[in-house]
PyMOL commands that place a pseudoatom at each C-alpha (Angstrom):
pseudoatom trace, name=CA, resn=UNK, resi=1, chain=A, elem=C, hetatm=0, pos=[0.000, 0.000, 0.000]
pseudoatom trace, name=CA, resn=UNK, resi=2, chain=A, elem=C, hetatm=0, pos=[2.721, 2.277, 0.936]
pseudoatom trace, name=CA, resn=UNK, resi=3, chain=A, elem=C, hetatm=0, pos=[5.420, 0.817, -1.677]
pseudoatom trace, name=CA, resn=UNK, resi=4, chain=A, elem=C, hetatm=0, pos=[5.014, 2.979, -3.769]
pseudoatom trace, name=CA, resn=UNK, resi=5, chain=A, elem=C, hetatm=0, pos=[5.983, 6.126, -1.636]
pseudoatom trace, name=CA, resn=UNK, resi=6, chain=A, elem=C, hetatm=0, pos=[9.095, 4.800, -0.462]
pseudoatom trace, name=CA, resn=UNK, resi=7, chain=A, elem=C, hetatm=0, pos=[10.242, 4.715, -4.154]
pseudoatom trace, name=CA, resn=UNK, resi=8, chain=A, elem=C, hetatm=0, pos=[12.738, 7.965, -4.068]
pseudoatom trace, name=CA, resn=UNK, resi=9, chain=A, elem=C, hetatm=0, pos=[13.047, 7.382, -8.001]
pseudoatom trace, name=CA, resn=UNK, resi=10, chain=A, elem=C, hetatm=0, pos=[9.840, 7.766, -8.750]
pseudoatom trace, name=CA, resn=UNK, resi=11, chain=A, elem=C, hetatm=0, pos=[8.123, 11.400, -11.314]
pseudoatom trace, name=CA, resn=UNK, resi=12, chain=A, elem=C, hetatm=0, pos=[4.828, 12.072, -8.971]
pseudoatom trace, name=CA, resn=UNK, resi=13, chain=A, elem=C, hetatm=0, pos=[2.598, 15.042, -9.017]
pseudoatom trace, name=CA, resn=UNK, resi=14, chain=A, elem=C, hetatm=0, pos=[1.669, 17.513, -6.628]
pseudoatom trace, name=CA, resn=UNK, resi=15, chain=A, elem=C, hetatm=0, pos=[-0.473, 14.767, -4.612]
pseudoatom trace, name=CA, resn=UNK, resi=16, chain=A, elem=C, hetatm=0, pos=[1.877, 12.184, -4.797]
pseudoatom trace, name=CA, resn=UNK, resi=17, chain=A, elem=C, hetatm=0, pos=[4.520, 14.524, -3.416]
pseudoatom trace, name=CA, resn=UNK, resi=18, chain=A, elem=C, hetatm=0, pos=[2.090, 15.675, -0.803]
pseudoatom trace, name=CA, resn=UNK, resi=19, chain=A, elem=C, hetatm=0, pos=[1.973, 11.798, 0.360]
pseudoatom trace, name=CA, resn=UNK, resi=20, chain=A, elem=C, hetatm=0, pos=[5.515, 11.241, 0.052]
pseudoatom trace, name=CA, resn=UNK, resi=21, chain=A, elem=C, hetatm=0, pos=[6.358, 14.339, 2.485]
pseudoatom trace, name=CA, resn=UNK, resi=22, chain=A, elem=C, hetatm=0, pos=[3.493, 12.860, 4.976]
pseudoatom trace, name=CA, resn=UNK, resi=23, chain=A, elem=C, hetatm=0, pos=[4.482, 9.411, 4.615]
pseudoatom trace, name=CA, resn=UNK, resi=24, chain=A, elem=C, hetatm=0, pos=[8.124, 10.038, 5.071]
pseudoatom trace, name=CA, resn=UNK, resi=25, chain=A, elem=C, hetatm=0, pos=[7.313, 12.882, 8.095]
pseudoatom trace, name=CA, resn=UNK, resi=26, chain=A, elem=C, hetatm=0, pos=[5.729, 9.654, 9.889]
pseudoatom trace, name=CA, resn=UNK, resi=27, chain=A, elem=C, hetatm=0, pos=[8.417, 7.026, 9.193]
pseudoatom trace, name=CA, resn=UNK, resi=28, chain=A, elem=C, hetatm=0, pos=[10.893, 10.242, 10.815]
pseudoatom trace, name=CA, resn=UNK, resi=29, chain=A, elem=C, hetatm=0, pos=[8.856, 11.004, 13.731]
pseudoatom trace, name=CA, resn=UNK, resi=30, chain=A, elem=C, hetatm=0, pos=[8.730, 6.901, 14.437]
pseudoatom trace, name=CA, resn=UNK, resi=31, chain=A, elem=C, hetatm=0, pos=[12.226, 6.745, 13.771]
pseudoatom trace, name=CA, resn=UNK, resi=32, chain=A, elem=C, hetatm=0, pos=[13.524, 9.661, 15.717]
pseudoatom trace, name=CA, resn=UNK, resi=33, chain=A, elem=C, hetatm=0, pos=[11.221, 9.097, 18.936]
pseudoatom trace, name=CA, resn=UNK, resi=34, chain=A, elem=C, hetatm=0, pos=[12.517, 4.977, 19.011]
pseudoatom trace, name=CA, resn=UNK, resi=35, chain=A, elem=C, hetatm=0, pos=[16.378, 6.469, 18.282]
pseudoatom trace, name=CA, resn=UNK, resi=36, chain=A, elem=C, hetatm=0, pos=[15.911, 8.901, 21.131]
pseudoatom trace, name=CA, resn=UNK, resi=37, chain=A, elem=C, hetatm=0, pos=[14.671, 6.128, 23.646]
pseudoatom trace, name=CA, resn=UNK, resi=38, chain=A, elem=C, hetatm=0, pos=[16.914, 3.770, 23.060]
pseudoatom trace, name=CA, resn=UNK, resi=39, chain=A, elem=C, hetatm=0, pos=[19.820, 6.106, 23.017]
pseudoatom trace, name=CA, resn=UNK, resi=40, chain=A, elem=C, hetatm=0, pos=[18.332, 7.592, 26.316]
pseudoatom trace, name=CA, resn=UNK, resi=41, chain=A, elem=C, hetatm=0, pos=[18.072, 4.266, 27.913]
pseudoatom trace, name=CA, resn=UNK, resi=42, chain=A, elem=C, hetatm=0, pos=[21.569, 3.182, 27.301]
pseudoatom trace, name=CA, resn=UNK, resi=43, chain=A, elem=C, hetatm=0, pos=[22.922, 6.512, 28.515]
pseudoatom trace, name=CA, resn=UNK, resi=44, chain=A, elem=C, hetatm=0, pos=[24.306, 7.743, 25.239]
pseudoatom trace, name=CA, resn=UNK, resi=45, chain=A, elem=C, hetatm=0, pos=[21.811, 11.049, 25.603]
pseudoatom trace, name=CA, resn=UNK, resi=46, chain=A, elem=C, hetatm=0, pos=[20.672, 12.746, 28.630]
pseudoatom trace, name=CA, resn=UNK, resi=47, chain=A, elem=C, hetatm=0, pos=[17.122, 12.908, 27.674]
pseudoatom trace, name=CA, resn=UNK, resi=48, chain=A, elem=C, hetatm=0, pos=[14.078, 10.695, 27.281]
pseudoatom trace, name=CA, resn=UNK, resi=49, chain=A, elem=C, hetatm=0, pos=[10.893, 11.109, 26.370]
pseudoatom trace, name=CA, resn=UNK, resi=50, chain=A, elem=C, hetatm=0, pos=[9.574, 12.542, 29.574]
pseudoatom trace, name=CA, resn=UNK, resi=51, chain=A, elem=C, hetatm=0, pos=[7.418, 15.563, 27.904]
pseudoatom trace, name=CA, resn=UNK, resi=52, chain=A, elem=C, hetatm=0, pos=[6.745, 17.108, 24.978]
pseudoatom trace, name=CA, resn=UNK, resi=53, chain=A, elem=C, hetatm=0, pos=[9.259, 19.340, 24.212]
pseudoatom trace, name=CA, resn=UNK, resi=54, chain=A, elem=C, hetatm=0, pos=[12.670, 16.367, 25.693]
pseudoatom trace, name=CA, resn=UNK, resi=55, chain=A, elem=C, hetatm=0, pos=[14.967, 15.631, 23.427]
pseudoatom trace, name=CA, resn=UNK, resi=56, chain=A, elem=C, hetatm=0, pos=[14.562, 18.614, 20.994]
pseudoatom trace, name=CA, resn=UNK, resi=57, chain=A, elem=C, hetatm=0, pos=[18.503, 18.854, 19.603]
pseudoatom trace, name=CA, resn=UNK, resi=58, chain=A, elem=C, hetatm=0, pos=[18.745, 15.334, 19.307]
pseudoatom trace, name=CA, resn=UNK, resi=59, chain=A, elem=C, hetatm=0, pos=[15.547, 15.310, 16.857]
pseudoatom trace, name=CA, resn=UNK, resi=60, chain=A, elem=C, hetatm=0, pos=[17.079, 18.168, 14.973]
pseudoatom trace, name=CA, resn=UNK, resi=61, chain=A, elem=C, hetatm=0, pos=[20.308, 16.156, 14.448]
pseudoatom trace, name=CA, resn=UNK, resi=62, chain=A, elem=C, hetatm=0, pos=[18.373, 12.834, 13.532]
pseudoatom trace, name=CA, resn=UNK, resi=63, chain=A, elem=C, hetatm=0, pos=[15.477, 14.600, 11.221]
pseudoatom trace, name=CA, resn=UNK, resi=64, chain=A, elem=C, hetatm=0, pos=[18.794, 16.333, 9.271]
pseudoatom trace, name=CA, resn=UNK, resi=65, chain=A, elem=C, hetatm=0, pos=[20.457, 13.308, 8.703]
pseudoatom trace, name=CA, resn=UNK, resi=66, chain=A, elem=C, hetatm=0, pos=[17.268, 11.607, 7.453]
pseudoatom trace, name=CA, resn=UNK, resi=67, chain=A, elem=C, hetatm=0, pos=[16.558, 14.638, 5.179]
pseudoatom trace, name=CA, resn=UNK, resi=68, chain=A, elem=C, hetatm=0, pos=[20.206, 14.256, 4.085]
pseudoatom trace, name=CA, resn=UNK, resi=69, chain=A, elem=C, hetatm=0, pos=[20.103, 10.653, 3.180]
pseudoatom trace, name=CA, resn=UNK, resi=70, chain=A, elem=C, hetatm=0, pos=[16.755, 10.964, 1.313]
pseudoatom trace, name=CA, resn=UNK, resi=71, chain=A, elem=C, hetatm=0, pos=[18.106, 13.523, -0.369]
pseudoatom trace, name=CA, resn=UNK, resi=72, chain=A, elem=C, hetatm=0, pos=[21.430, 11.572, -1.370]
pseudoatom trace, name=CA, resn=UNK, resi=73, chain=A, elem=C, hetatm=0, pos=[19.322, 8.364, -2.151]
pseudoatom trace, name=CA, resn=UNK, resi=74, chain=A, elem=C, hetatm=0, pos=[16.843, 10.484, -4.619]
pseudoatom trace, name=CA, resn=UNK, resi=75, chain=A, elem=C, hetatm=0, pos=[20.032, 12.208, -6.073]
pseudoatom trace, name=CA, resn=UNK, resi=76, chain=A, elem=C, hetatm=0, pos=[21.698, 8.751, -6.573]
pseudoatom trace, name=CA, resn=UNK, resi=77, chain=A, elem=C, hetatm=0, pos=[18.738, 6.418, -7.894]
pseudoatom trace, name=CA, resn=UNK, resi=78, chain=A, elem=C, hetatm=0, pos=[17.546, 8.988, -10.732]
pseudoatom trace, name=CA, resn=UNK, resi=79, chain=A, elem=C, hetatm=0, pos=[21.075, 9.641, -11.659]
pseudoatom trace, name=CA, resn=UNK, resi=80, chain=A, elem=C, hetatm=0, pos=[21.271, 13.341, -11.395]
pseudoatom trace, name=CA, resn=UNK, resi=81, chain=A, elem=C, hetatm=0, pos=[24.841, 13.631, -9.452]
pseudoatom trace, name=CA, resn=UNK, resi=82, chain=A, elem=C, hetatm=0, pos=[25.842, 16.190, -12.530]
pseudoatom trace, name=CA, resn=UNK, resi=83, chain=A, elem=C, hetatm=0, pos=[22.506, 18.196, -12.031]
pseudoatom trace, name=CA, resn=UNK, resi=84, chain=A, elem=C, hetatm=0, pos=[23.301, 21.521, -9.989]
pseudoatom trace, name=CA, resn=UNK, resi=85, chain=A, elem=C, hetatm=0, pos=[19.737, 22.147, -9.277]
pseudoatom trace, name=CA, resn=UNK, resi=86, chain=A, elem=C, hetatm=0, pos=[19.530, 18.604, -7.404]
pseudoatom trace, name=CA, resn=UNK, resi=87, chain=A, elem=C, hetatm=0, pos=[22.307, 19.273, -5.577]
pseudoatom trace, name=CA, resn=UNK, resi=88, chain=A, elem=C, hetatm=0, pos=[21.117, 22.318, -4.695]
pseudoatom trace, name=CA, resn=UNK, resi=89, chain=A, elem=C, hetatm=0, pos=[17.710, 21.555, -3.112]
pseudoatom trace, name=CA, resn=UNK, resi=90, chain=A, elem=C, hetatm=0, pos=[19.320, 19.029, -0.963]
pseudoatom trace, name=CA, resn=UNK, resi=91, chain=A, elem=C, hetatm=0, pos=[21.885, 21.222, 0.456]
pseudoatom trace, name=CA, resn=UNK, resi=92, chain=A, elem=C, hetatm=0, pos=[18.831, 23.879, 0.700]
pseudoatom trace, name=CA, resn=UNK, resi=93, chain=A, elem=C, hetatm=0, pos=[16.569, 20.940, 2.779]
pseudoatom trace, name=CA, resn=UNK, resi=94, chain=A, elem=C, hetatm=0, pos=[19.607, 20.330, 4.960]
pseudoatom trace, name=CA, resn=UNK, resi=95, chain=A, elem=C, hetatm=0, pos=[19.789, 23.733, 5.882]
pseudoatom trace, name=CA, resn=UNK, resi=96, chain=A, elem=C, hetatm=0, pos=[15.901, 24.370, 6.394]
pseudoatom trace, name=CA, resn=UNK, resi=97, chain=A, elem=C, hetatm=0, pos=[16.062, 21.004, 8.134]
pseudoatom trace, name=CA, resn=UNK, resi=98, chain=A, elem=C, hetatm=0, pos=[18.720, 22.091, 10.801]
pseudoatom trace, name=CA, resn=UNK, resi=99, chain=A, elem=C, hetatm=0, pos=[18.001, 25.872, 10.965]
pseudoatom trace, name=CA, resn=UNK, resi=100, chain=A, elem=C, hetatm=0, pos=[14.233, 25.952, 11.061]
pseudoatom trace, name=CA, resn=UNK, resi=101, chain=A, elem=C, hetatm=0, pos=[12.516, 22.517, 11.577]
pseudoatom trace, name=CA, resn=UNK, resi=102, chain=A, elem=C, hetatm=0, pos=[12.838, 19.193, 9.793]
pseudoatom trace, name=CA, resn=UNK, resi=103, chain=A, elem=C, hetatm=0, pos=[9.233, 19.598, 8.494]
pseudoatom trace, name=CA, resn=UNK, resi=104, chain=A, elem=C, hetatm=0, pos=[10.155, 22.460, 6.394]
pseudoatom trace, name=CA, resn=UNK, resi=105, chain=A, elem=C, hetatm=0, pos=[13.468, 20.723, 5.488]
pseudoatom trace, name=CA, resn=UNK, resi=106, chain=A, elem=C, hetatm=0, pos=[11.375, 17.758, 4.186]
pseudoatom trace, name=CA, resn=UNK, resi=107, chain=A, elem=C, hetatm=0, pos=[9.979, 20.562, 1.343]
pseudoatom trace, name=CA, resn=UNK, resi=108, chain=A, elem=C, hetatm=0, pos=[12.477, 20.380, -0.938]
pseudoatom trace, name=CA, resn=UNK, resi=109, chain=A, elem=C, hetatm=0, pos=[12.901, 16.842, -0.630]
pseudoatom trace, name=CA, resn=UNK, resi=110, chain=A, elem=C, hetatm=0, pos=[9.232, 16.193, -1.696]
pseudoatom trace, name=CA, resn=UNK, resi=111, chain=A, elem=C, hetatm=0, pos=[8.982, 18.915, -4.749]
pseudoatom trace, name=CA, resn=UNK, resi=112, chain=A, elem=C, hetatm=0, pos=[12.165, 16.848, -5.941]
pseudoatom trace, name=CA, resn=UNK, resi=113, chain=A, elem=C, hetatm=0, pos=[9.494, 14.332, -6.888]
pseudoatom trace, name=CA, resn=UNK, resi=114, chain=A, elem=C, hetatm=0, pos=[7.708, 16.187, -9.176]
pseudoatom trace, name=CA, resn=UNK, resi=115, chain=A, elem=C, hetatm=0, pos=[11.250, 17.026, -11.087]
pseudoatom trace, name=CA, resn=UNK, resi=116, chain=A, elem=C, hetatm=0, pos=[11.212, 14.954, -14.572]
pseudoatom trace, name=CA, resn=UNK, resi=117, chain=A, elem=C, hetatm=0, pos=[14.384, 13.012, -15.545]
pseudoatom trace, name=CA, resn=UNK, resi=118, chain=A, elem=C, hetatm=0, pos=[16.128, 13.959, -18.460]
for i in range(1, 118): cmd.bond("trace and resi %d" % i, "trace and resi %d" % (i + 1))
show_as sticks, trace
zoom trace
């Protein structure tokens, strides 16, 4: 059912990118809020997930890196390494995702989608 959002080399249109950014802002907020509890448990972080706001850096760190390998993996399976423009809205979701909020880093990432190949 969800396959075929999780394909990063995939042309979709504005809907289809709309579901990608919410599917993949799930699988994040699942994947950061395990990461953080685990890595609180063991005593690797000096947080938990004790209220709403815990752990806010070390979601920041883990949402960039996820918008940076999404990014990479989208870059690398349609085979635009040469294309400036791909490069470019990474690096741009990187920096939304670490300076602002991972949601709005996650942007880029999605309208990426709608990019043809050549």
């Amino acid at each position: 059912m969800f396959g075929k959002y999780f394909d990063v080399g995939e042309k979709r249109d504005f809907g289809g990118a709309f579901m990608f950014f919410i599917v993949h802002l799930i699988l994040l907020v699942g994947i950061s809020s395990v990461a953080l509890h685990f890595f609180a448990m063991t005593g690797m972080v000096d947080a938990g997930i004790g209220g709403f706001f815990e752990g806010g850096q070390f979601h920041t760190i883990v949402g960039s890196l996820f918008v940076m390998w999404l990014g990479g993996m989208m870059v690398s399976k349609r085979g635009k390494n040469n294309d400036i423009m791909s490069v470019i809205m990474v690096i741009a979701g990187i920096y939304l995702a670490w300076t602002f909020s991972v949601i709005l880093g996650l942007v880029p990432i999605a309208l990426m989608t709608t990019i043809h190949d050549k």
